[in-house]
C-alpha positions in Angstrom: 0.0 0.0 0.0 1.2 3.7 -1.1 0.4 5.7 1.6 -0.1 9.5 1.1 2.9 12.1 2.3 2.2 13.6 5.7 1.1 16.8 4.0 -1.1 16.7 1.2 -0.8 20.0 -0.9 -3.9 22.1 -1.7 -3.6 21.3 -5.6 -3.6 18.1 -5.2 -6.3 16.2 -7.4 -9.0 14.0 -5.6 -7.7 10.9 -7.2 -4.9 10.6 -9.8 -6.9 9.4 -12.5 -9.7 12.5 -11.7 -12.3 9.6 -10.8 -14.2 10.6 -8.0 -14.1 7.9 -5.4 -17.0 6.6 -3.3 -17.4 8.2 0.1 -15.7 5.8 3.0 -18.1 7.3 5.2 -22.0 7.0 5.9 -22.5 10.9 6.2 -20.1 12.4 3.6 -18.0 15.3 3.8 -21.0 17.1 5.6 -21.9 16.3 9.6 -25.4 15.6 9.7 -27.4 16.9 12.5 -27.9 13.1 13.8 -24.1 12.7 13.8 -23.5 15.7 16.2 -26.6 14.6 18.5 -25.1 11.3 18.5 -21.6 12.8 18.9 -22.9 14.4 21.9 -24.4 11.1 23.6 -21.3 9.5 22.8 -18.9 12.4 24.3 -21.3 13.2 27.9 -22.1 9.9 28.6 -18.6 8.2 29.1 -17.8 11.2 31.1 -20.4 11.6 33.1 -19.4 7.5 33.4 -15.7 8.8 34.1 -16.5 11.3 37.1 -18.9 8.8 38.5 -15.9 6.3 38.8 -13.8 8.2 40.8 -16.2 7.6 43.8 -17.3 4.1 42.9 -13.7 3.5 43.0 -13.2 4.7 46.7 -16.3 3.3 48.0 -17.0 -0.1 46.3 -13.6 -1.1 44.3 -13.4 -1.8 41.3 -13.0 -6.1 40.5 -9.7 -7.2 38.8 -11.6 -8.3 35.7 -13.2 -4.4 35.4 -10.2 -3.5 35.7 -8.6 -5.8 33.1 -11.4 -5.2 31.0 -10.6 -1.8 30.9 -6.7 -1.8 30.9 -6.7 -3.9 27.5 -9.5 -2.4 25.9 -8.0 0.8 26.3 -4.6 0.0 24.9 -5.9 -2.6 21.9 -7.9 0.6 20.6 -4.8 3.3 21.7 -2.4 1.3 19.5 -4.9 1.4 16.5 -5.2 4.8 16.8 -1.9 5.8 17.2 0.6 3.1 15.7 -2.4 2.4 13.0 -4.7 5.5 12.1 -1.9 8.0 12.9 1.6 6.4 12.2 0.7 3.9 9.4 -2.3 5.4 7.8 -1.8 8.5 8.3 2.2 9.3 7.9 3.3 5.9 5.9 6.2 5.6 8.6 6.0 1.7 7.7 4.4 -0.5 5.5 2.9 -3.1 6.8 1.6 -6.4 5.1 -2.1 -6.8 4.7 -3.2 -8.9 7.4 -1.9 -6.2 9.9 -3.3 -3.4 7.5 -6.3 -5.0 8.3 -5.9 -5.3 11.9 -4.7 -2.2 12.4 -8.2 -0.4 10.7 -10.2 -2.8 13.1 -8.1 -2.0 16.5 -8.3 2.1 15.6 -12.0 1.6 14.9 -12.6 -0.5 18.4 -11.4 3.7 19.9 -14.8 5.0 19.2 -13.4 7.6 17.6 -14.4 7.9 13.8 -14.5 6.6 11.0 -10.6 5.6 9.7 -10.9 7.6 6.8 -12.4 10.9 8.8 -9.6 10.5 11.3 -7.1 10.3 8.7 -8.2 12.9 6.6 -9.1 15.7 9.7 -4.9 15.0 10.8 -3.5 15.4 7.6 -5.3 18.2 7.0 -3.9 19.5 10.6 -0.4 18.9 9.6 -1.2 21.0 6.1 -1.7 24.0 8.6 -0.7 23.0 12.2 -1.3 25.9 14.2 -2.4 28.5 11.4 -5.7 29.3 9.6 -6.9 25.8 8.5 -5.9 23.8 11.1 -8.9 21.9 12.4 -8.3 21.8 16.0 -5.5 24.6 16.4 -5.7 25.8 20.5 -4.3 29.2 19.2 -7.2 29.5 17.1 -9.0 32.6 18.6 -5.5 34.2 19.6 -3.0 34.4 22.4 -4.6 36.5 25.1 -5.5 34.4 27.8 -9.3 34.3 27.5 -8.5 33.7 23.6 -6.3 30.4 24.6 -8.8 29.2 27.1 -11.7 29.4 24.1 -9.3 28.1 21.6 -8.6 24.9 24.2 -11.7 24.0 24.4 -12.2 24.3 20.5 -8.9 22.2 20.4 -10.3 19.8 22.5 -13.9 19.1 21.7 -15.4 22.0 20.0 -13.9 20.8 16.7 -15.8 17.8 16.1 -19.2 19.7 15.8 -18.4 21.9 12.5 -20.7 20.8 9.8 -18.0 20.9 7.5 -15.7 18.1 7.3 -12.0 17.4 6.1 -12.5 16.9 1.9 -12.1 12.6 1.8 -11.5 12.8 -1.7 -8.8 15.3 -1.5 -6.6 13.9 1.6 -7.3 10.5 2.1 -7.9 9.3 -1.6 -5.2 6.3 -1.4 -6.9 5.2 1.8 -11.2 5.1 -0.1 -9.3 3.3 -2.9 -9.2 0.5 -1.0 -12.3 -1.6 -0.6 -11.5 -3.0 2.5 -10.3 0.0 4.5 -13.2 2.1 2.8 -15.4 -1.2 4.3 -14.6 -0.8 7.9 -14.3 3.2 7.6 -18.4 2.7 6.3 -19.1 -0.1 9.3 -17.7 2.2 12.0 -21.2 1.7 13.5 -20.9 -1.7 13.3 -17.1 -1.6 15.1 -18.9 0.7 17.9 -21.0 -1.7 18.8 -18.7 -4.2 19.2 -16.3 -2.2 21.0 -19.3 -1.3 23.7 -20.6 -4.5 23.8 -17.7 -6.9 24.2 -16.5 -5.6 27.9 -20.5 -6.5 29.3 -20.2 -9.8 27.6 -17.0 -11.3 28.8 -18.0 -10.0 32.4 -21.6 -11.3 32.1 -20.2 -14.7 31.0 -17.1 -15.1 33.4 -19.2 -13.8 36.9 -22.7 -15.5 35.1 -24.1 -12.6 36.6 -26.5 -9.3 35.1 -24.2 -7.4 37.6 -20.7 -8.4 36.4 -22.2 -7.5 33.3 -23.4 -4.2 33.8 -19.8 -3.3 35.9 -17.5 -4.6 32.8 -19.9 -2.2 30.9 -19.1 0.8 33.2 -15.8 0.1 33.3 -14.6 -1.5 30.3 -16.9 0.5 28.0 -18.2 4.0 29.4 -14.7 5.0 31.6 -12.5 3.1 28.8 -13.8 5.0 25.8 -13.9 8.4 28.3 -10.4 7.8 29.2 -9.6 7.3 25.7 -10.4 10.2 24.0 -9.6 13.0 26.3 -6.2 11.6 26.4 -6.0 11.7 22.7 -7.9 15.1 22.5 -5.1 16.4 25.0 -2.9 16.0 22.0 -4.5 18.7 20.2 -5.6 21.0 22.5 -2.4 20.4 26.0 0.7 19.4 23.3 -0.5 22.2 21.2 -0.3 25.2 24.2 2.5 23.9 26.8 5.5 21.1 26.7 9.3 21.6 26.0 10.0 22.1 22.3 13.5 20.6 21.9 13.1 20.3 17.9 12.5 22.8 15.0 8.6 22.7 13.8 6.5 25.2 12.4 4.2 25.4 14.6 3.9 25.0 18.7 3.8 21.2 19.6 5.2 20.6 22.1 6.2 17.4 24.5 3.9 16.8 27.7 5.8 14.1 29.6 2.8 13.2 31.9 0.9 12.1 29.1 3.2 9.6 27.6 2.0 6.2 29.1 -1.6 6.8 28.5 -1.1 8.2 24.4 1.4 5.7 24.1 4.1 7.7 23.3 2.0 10.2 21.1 2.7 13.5 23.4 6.0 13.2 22.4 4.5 15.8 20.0 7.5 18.4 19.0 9.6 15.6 17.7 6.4 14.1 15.6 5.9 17.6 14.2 8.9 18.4 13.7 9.7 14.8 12.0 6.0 13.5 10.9 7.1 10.6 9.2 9.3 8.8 11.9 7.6 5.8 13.5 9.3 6.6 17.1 8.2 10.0 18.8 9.9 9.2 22.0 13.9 9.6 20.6 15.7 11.3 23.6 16.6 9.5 27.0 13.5 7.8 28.9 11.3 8.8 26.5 8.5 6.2 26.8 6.9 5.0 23.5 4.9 1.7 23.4 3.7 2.5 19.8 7.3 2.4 18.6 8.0 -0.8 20.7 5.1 -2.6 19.0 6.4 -1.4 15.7 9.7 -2.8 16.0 7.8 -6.2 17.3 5.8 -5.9 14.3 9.2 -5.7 12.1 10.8 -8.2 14.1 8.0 -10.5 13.1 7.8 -10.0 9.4 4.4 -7.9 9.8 5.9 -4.7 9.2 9.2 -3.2 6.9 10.6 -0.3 5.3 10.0 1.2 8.6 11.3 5.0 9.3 13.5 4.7 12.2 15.6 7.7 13.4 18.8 8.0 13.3 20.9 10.2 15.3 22.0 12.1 12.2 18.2 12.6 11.8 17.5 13.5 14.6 20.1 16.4 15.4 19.2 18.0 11.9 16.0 18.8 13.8 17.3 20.2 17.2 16.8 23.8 18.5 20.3 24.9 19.4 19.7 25.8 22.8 22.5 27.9 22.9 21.0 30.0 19.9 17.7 30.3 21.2 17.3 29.0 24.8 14.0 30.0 25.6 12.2 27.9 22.4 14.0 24.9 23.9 13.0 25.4 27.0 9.5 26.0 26.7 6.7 25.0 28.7 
């Protein structure tokens, strides 16, 4: 599979042969209204689950298998997101042979957070004008007064997703709707939903043989799991896009947000990503956690994956701030 660069230019045709492809989503380039209603259910009701588990926590426990449940839910649909939909799909920093092509698309889809093709499209768009006018979830949005940044972070970090209009598919993800299969599960996101909500209560339901182990690997596993998830990877656009050290050259004002390196699996490593889209690690310097990059190299090791874009140190240096030259950019937070 050809993947696309990690910037697709604005004169770029919709497909090479000027054929216009079939949309890889159920609603288009436009967000229906019963898209953002469902949006909605889907963003206050795993919170609301989220807060709610805080006390349950403290007062009642939470069982080892909720807890399981939740742990590997969480990090089979942060891989797909991040090694899949945003390192593979997104940036072609590997190729990968079909079975884990395939995999991949399923895993990201099991996040609860879009269609493949959506997801792809929205961040290559973001990297076309990360931090400027056109960037689709850009904190800095509004401006740099404080008031301005607070608006712009929550714009960055939910506000986004309810514009009507949607990334062009046809103009930055064309080389992902060419193919049937990944347009196929990009179409069935419904159907991966489902699954992903659904599987936690069953597996607790059958090992307990209880409604109530059921309806706990449902709170846990499903509502706090999928809440967990996606403010951790919204905090990529909205907290890595206002704070973090910025050790590397970009164009814009990634930055890297240590705190959140375990639970984005190595995605806030976000200067070094923007300032090197294409490399499969994002964690490069000393004790720089990155599980993605780990499970790349397992991949490779196994035959799954090749042609992978490691860093070199040579690479890497090209694209450090000297902090000699301009202290305060690398240093700041």
């Amino acid at each position: 599979m050809n993947t696309s660069p990690a910037v697709i230019d604005d004169t770029q045709p919709s497909a090479a042969d000027g054929q216009v492809l079939p949309s890889a989503t159920l609603g288009g380039d436009n967000k229906r209204s019963v898209e953002q209603i469902a949006l909605l259910l889907f963003i206050v009701v795993p919170f609301v689950a989220l807060v709610a588990a805080v006390p349950l926590a403290w007062g009642r426990g939470v069982s080892g298998l909720d807890l399981g449940l939740l742990v590997a839910m969480y990090f089979i649909g942060c891989h797909g997101i991040t090694i899949g939909f945003h390192r593979y799909f997104t940036h072609g920093s590997f190729k990968a042979k079909r079975p884990l092509r395939i995999a991949l698309a399923v895993a990201g889809s099991l996040a609860v957070e879009g269609p493949l093709v959506r997801w792809v499209a929205d961040h290559r768009r973001h990297h076309r004008f990360s931090d400027a006018e056109g960037d689709p979830h850009s904190p800095w949005r509004f401006g740099e007064s404080l008031p301005a940044l607070m608006k712009g972070l929550w714009w960055a970090h939910i506000g986004w997703m309810f514009d009507e209009e949607q990334t062009p598919q046809q103009k930055y993800a064309p080389d992902l709707i060419k193919d049937p299969a990944l347009r196929g599960i990009s179409r069935h996101f419904l159907t991966f939903t489902i699954v992903s909500l659904v599987f936690p209560p069953l597996v607790g339901g059958l090992v307990t043989m209880s409604w109530w182990g059921a309806a706990t690997a449902f709170f846990w596993g499903s509502l706090v799991r999928v809440a967990l998830l996606h403010h951790v990877t919204w905090s990529i656009n909205s907290i890595c896009h206002a704070v973090g050290r910025r050790p590397f050259k970009s164009r814009d004002r990634s930055g890297n947000v240590w705190w959140l390196a375990v639970l984005s699996c190595g995605e806030s490593w976000h200067n070094l990503h923007h300032a090197d889209p294409t490399s499969a690690r994002h964690g490069v310097m000393k004790g720089q956690i990155d599980s993605s990059a780990r499970l790349i190299r397992w991949f490779e090791k196994l035959g799954w994956a090749y042609d992978v874009r490691w860093p070199d140190s040579a690479r890497v240096d090209s694209r450090r701030i000297d902090s000699r030259r301009d202290p305060a950019r690398a240093d700041a937070a």
